[in-house]
C-alpha positions in Angstrom: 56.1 73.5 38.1 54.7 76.1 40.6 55.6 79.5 40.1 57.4 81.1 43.1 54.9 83.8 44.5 56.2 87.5 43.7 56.1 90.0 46.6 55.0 93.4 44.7 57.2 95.8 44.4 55.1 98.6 46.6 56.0 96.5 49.6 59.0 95.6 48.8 59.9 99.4 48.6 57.9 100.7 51.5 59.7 98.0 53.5 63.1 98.6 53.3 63.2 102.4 52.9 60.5 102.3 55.7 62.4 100.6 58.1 66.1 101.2 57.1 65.5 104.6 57.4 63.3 104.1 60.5 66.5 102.4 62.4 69.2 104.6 60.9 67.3 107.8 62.3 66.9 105.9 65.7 70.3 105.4 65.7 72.1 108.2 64.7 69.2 110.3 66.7 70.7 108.0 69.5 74.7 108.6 68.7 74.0 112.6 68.7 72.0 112.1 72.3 75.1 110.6 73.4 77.4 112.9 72.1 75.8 115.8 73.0 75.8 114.8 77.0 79.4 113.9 77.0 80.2 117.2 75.2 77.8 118.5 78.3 79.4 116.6 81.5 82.9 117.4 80.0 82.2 121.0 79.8 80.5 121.3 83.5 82.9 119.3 85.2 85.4 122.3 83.7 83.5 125.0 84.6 82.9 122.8 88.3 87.1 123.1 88.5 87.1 126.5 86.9 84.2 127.9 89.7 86.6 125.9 92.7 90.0 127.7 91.8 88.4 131.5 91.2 86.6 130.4 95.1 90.0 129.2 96.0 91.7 132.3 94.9 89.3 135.0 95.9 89.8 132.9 99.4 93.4 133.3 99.6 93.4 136.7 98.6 91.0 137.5 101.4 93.5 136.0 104.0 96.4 136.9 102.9 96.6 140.1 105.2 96.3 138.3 107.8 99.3 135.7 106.9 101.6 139.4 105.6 104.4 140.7 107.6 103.4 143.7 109.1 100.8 141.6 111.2 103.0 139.5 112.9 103.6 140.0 116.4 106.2 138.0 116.8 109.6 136.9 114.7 108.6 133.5 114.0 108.6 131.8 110.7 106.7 128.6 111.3 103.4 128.5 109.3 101.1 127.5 112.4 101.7 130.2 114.2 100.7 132.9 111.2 97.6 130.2 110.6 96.4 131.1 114.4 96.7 134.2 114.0 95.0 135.0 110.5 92.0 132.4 112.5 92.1 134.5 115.1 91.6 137.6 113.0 89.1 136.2 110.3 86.8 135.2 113.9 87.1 138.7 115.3 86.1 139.9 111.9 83.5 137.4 111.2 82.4 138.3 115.1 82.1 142.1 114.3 80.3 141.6 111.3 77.7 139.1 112.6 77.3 141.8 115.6 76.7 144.8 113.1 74.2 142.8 111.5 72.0 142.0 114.4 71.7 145.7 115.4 
């Protein structure tokens, strides 16, 4: 009978801590990558919304003397007609501005 040819064990350790470890550092190299850039979309999309409603606010707080009470010409309470006027008064003051900047 023929004896059944013995791989030596140098090989047979270099082979499968060698690649084992080879592909289980890929991967969990891979997983982290991963990870990491949902952790990182998740985080600027909130700071994205966060950015949006401090804009938002700081925008409403610039027009809201021209939407207040004491501005109104007239006694109406329909929202259009203070939204023409606050346009109206965010032009003129846009207007002035852009004319102050050119002299």
């Amino acid at each position: 009978m023929s004896e059944p040819a013995s791989i030596p064990m140098w090989q047979t350790v270099v082979g499968v801590l060698g690649l084992g470890s080879l592909i289980a550092t890929g991967l969990s190299h891979w997983l982290a990558l991963r990870s990491d850039r949902k952790k990182w979309i998740n985080d600027n999309k909130k700071l994205e919304w966060r950015q949006l409603i401090d804009e938002l606010g700081e925008c409403l707080e610039t027009m809201s003397y021209a939407f207040d009470e004491k501005f109104r010409t007239d006694d109406s309470i329909e929202p259009m007609t203070g939204i023409i006027q606050g346009n109206r008064i965010i032009k003129s003051n846009a207007t002035q501005i852009n004319r102050t900047a050119y002299q």
